[in-house]
C-alpha positions as CSV (number, residue, x, y, z in Angstrom):
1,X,190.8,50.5,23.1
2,X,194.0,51.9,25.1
3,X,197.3,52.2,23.3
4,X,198.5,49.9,26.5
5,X,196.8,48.0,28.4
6,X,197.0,47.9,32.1
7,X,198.7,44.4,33.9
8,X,196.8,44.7,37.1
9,X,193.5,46.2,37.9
10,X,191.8,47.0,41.3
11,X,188.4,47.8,42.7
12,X,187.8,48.7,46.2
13,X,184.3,48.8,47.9
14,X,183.9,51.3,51.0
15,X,180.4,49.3,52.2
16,X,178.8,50.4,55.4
17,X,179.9,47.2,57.0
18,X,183.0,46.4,55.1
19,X,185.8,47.6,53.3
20,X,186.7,45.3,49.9
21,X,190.0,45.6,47.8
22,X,190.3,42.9,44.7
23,X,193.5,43.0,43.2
24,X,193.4,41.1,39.9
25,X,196.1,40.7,37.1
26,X,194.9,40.9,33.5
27,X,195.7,38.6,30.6
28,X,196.5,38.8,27.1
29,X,193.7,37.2,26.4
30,X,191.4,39.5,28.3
31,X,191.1,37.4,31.3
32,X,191.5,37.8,34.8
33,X,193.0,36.1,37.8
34,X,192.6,37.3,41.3
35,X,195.9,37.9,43.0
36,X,194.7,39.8,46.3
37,X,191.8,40.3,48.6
38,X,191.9,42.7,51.1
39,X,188.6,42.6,53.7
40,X,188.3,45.0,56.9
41,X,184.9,45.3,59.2
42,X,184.8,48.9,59.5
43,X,181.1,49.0,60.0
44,X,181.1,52.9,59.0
45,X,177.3,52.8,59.2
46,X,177.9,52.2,63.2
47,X,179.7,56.0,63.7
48,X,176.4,57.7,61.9
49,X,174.3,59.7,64.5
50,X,171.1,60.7,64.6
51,X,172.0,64.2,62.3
52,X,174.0,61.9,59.9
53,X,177.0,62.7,61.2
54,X,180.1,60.4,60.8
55,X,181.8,60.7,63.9
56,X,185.6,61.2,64.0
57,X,186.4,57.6,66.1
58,X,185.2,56.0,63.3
59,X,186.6,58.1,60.3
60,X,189.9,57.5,62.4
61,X,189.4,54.0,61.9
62,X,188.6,54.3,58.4
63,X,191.2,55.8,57.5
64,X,193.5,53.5,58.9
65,X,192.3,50.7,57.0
66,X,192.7,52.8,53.6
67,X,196.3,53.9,54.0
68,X,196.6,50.0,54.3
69,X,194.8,49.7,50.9
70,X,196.5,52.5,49.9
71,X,199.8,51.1,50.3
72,X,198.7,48.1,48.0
73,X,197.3,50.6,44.9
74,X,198.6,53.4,45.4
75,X,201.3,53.5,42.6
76,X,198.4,51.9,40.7
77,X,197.7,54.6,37.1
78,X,193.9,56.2,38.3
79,X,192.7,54.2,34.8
80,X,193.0,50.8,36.2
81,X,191.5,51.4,39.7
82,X,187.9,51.7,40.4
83,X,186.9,53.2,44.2
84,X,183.1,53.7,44.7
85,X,181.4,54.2,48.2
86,X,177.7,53.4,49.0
87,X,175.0,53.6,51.3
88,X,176.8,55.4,54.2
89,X,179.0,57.8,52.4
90,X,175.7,58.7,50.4
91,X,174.1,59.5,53.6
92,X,176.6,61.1,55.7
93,X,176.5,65.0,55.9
94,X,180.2,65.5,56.6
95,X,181.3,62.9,54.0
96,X,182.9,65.5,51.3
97,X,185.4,66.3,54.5
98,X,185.8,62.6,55.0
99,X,186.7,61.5,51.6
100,X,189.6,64.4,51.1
101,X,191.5,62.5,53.6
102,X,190.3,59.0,52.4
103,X,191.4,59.9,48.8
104,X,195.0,61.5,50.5
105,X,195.2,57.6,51.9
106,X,194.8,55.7,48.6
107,X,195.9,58.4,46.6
108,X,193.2,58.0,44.2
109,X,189.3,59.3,44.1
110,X,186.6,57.7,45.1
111,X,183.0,57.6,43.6
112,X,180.1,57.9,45.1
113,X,177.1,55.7,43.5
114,X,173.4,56.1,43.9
115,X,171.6,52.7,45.2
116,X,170.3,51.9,41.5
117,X,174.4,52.1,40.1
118,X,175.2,49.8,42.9
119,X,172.4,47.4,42.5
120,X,173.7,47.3,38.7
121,X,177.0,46.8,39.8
122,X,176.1,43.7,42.2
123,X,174.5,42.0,39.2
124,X,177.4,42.3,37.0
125,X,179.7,40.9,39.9
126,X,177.4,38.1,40.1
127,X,176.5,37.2,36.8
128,X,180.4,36.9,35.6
129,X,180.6,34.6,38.9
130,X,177.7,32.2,37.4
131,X,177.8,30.2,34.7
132,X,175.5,31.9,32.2
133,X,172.1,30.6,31.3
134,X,169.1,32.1,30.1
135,X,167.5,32.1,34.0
136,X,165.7,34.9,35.4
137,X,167.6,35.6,38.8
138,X,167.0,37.4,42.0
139,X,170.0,38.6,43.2
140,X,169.8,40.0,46.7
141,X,172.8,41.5,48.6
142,X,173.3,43.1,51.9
143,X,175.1,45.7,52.9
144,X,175.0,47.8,55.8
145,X,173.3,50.7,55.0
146,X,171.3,49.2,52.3
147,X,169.8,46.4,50.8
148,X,169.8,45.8,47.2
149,X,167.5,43.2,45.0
150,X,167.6,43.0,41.2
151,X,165.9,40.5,38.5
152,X,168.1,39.8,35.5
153,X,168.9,37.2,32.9
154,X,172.8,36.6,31.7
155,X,174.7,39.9,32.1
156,X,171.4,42.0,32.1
157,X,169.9,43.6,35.0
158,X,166.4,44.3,34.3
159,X,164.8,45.4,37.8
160,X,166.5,46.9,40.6
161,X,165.9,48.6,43.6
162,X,168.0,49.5,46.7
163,X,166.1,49.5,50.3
164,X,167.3,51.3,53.3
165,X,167.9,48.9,55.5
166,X,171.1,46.8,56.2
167,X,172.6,44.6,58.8
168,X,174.4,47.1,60.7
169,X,171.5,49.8,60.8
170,X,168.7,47.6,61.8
171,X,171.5,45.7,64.7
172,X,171.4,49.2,65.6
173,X,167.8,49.7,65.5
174,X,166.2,46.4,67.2
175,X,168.9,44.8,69.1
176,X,171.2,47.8,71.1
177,X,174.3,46.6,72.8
178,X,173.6,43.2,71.6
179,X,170.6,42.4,73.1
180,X,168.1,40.1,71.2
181,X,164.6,39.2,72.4
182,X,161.8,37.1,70.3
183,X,160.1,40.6,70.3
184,X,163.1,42.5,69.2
185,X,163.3,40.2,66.1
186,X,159.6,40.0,65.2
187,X,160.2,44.2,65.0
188,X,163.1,43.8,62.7
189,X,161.3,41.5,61.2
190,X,158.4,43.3,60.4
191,X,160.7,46.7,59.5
192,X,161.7,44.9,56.9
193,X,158.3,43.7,55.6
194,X,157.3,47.0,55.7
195,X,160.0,48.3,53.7
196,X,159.2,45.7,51.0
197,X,155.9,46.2,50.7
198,X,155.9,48.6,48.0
199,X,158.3,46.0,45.5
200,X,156.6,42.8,46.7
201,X,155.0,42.4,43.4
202,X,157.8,43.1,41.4
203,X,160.6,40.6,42.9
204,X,157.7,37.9,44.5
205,X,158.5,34.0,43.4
206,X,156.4,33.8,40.5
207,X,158.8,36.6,38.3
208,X,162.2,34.8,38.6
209,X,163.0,30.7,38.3
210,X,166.3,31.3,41.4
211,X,167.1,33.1,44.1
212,X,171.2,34.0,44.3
213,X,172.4,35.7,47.5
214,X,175.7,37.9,47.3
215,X,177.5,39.6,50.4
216,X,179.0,38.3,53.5
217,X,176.1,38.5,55.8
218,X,174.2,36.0,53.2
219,X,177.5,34.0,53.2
220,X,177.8,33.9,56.5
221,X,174.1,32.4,57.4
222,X,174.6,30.0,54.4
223,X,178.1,28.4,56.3
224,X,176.1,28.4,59.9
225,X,173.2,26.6,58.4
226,X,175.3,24.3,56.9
227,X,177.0,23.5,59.8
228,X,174.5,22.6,61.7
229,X,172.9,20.7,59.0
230,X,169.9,22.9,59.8
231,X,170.1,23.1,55.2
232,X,172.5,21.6,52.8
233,X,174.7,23.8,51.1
234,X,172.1,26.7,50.4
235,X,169.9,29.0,52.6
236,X,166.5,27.7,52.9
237,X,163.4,28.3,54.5
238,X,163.1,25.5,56.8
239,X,167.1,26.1,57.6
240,X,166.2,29.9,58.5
241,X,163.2,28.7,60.9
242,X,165.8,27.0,62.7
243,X,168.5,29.6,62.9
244,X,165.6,32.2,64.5
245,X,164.6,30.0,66.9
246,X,168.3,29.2,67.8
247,X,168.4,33.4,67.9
248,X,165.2,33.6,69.7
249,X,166.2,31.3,72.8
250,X,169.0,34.2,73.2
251,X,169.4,36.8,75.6
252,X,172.7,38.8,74.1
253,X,174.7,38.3,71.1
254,X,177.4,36.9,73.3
255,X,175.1,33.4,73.8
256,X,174.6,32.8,69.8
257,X,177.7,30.2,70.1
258,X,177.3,28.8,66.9
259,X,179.8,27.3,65.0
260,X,181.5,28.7,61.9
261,X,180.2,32.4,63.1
262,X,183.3,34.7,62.5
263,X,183.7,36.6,66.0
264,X,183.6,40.0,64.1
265,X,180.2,39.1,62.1
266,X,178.6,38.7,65.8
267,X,177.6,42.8,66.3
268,X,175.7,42.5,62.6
269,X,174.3,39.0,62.3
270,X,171.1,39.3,64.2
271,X,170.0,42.3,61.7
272,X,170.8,40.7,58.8
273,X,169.2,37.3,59.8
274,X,166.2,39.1,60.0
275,X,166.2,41.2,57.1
276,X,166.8,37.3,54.7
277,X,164.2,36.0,56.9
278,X,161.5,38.7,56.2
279,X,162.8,38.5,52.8
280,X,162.1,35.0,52.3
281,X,158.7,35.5,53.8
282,X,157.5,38.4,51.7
283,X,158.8,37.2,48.5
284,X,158.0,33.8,49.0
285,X,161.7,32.7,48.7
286,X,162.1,28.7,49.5
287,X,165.8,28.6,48.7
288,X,168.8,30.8,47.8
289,X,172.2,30.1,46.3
290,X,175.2,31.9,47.1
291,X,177.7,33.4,44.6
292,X,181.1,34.2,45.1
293,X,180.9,37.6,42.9
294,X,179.8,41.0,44.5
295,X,179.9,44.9,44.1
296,X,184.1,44.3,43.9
297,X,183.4,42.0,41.1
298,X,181.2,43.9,39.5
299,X,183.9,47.1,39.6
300,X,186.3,44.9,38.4
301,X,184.1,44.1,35.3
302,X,183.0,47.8,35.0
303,X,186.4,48.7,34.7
304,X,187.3,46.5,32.5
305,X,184.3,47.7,30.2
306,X,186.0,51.2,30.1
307,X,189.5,49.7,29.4
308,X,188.3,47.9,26.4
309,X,186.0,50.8,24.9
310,X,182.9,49.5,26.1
311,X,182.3,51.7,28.5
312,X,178.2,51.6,29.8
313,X,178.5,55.2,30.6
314,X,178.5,55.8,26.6
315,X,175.3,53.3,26.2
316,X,173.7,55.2,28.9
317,X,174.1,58.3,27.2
318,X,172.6,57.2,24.0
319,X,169.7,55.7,25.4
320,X,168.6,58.8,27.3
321,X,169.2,60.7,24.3
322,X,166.4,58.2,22.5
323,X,164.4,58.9,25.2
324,X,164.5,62.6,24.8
325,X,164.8,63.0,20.8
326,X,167.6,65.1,21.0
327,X,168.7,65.8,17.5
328,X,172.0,63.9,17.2
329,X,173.4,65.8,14.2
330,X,173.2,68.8,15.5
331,X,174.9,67.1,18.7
332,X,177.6,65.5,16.4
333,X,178.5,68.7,14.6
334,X,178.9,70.7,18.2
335,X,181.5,67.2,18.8
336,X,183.4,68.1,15.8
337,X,183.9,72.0,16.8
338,X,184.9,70.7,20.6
339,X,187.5,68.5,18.9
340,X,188.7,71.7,16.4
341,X,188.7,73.8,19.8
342,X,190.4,71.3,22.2
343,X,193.0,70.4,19.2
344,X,194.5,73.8,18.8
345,X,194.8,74.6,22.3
346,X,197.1,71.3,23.6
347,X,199.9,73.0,23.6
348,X,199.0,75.5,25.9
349,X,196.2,74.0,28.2
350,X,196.6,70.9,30.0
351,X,193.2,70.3,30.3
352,X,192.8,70.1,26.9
353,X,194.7,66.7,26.1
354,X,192.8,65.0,28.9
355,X,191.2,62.0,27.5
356,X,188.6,61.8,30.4
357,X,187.8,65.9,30.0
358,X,187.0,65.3,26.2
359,X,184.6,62.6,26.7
360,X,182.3,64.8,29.8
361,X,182.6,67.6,26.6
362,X,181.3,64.9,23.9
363,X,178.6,64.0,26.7
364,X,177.7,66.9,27.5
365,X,177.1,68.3,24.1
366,X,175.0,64.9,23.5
367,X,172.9,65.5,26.0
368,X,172.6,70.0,26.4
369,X,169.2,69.8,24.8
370,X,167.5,66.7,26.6
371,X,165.4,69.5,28.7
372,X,163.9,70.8,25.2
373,X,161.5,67.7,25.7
374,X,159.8,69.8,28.8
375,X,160.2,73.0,27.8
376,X,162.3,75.3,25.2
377,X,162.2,78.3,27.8
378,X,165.6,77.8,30.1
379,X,165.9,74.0,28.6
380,X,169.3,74.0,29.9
381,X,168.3,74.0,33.5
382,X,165.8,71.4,32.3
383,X,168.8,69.3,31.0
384,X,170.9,69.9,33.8
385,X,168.0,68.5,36.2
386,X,167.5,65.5,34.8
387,X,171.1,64.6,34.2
388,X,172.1,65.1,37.9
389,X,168.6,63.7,39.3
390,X,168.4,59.9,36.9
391,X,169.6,56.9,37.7
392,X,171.9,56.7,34.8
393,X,174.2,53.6,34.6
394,X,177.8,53.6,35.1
395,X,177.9,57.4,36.1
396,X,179.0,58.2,40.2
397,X,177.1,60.7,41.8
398,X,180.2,63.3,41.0
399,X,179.9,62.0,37.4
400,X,176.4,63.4,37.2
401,X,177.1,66.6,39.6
402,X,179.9,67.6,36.9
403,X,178.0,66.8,33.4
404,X,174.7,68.6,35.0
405,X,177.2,71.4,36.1
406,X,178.4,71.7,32.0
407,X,175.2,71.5,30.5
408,X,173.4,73.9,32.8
409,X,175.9,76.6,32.6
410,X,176.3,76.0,28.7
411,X,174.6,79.3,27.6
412,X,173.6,82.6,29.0
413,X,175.3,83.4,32.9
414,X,177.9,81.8,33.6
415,X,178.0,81.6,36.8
416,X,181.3,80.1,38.6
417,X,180.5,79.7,42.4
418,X,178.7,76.7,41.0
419,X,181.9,75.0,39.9
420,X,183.0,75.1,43.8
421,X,180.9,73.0,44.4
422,X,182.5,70.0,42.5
423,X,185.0,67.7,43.3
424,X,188.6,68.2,42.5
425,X,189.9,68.1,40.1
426,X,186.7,69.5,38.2
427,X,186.4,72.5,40.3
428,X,189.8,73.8,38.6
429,X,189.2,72.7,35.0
430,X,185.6,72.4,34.5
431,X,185.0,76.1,34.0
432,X,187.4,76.0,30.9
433,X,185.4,72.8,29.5
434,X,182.3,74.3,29.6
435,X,183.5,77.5,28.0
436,X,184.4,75.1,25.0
437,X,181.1,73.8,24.9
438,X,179.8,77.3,25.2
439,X,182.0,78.6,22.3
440,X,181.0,75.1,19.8
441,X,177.2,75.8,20.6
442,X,177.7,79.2,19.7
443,X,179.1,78.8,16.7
444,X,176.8,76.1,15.2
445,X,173.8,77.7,16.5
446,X,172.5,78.2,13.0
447,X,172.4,73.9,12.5
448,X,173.6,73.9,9.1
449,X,176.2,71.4,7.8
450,X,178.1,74.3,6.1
451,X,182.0,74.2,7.4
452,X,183.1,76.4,9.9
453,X,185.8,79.1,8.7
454,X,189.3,78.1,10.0
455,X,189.3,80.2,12.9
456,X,192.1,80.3,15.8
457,X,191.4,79.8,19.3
458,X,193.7,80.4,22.2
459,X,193.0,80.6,26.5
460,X,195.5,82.1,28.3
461,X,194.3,81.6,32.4
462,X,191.2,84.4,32.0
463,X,191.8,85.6,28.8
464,X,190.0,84.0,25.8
465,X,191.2,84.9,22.3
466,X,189.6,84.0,18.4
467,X,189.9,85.0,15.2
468,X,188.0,84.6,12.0
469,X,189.3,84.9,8.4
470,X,189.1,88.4,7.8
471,X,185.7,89.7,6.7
472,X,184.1,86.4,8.2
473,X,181.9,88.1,10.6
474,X,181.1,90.8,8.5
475,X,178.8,88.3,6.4
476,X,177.5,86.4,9.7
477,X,175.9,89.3,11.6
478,X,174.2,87.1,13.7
479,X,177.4,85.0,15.1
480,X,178.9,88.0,15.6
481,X,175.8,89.7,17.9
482,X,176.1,86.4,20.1
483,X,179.5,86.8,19.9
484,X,179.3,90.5,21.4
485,X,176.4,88.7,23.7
486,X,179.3,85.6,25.0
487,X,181.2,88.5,25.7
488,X,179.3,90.2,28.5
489,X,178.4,86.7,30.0
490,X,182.0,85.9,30.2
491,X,183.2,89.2,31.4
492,X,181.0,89.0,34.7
493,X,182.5,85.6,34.9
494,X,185.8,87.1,35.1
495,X,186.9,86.1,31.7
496,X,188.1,88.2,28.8
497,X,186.8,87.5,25.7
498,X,188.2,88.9,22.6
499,X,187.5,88.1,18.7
500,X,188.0,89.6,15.4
């Protein structure tokens, strides 16, 4: 656990559709009370083109909205805020440009999470906003890029899967500049039945005893049917019939008129009507719930899982390393050097007292042999592969890009254009962690539990300095020919590397 907890927490949501900020305070006791919400339609999926290119209107706008945010959080410590961005920022070409200046506005950085992270993420918002029982649940939520369903029970997510389709990209799609038609719909309609097709076995009625909906598009359809007393207090099938046939009487979005409809919802609503009602159809949904608790919820919960020392990213990592039968000694004693290594040098290397740095190193050196499992021949490219291409839970896209960065330039070139490529702050420090893990590999490549001599490590910038008791490596030839080996590799890295 922290020394000192944090009072207040936030979460923001940068959703294709909408922008989310929860603000909550944090208990003694653990608990949490909501003290601000913050919700802007920014419909960031609307300024994609055809090449995937967010246009600058809409970034304008964007970034509008987050210096408001950032106002709010900004003075917030980076451990108690959690940013994440989904479907759009995932699919936009230009979006590395796009978050510098979104991260200058809330003066924090933001994660981008695969479909699978944020499907997990959903459920964990929703499940703390239910009362917990031992039901199998749907949980379906909208976005508007995406589309996310998951099956779980209590606080555990067991299947999820995240569909590219969401209210703003199929109102694009089927009904452009508002115009809706009875054959417009039946084409969303069936879009999304075609998108389905492939999980309709896995999320149909008979593998889950209720249906919850999360999102605002779900809440929104939920207040209208209600209103109309077209279903009580719940979506339902026979509600749903009605609303289409309401929609399908219309010639523009401009002649929906129905009650309760938020004004700003209007340019989405016809997409996402149609992507519950195909839902409902294909999965053979009669009725759906909705919950208060959403991706914001579930980055809340997330973060308070790291706070406390529970961190899923730490589970994550030991189940893949059960999956791969990575030998966890070996793994433990390459922790023990990092620790030695990262110890001696605090007073002269910031990066070295980081908190966040040491656990990517203790990662890292859990996970640098997973790729042995497919081949020993270049296993770390192996490794590195499969860390930066699996859905692994809790860990943002950058999360994955740095660890697979580390473990696939642990041993033999080292090659540093590939650390450009990483978001900052890793681009600057990253190359130091990684010669850590290079230097802790090296010197327990012989996998014994004997102690290491008390040797003295020091960086200086480019320069790289140990020493051994003397005579040390006189009587371990072969540390000292990898050594003389680590050497060479750093050199045409740029580094100096001395020893004695």
């Amino acid at each position: 656990m922290h020394n000192k907890l944090p009072k207040v927490v936030a979460a923001v949501d940068l959703g294709s559709n909408s922008f989310h900020m929860i603000v909550c305070s944090l208990n003694d006791d653990g608990t949490l009370q909501t003290i601000d919400r913050l919700r802007e339609m920014v419909r960031l999926a609307s300024g994609l083109n055809k090449e995937n290119i967010l246009d600058e209107q809409i970034q304008k706008k964007a970034l509008a909205c987050l210096e408001r945010f950032g106002q709010r959080i900004g003075h917030f410590p980076s451990e108690s805020v959690h940013i994440v961005g989904t479907n759009t920022l995932r699919t936009a070409k230009n979006a590395g440009q796009f978050l510098v200046k979104a991260e200058l506005a809330l003066k924090h950085p933001i994660h981008i999470i695969s479909g699978i992270e944020e499907a997990r993420l959903i459920y964990l918002g929703v499940s703390y906003s239910l009362s917990s029982n031992a039901n199998l649940r749907l949980v379906m939520d909208i976005g508007g890029g995406s589309t996310e369903f998951i099956i779980g029970s209590g606080n555990s997510p067991k299947e999820k899967e995240s569909l590219q389709m969401g209210c703003v990209s199929v109102s694009n799609t089927f009904f452009k500049g508002g115009y809706l038609s009875k054959n417009a719909f039946n084409q969303a309609c069936l879009f999304v039945e075609q998108k389905l097709e492939p999980f309709q076995r896995k999320f149909q009625r008979t593998n889950w005893d209720e249906a919850i909906g999360a999102s605002g598009s779900l809440r929104s359809i939920a207040k209208v049917l209600q209103a109309n007393n077209w279903s009580n207090n719940s979506i339902t099938r026979q509600g749903l019939e009605k609303l289409v046939m309401h929609l399908n009487q219309c010639n523009h979005i401009n002649e929906i008129n129905l009650p309760t409809l938020n004004h700003e919802r209007l340019p989405v609503f016809a997409g996402g009507v149609a992507i519950v009602y195909a839902t409902f159809k294909s999965l053979g949904i009669e009725q759906m719930t909705v919950a208060d608790g959403a991706l914001r919820e579930g980055l809340i919960q997330d973060l308070l899982g790291r706070i406390y020392n529970h961190d899923v990213r730490s589970k994550t990592v030991q189940s893949v390393t059960e999956r791969y039968r990575t030998d966890k000694k070996h793994a433990l004693r390459i922790k023990q050097t990092i620790a030695i290594i990262l110890n001696q040098l605090q007073s002269s290397c910031s990066w070295s007292t980081d908190v966040i740095s040491a656990q990517f190193l203790d990662w890292a050196a859990d996970l640098h042999e997973i790729g042995i499992d497919i081949a020993h021949s270049q296993y770390h490219k192996h490794s590195a592969y499969i860390i930066e291409h699996a859905d692994l839970a809790g860990f943002s896209t950058q999360d994955q890009n740095l660890l697979a960065t580390i473990v696939r330039l642990h041993r033999r070139k080292l090659s540093l254009q590939l650390f450009n490529e990483l978001h900052s702050p890793w681009n600057i420090s990253a190359p130091y962690l990684t010669v850590v893990l290079r230097l802790a590999v090296l010197l327990r490549r012989n996998r014994h539990d004997d102690e290491l001599p008390c040797f003295k490590i020091a960086i200086n910038k480019f320069k790289i300095n140990i020493q051994f008791p003397e005579a040390w490596l006189n009587h371990s030839p072969l540390t000292h020919a990898d050594l003389l080996q680590e050497a060479d590799y750093l050199k045409s890295a740029g580094f100096t590397f001395e020893f004695s």
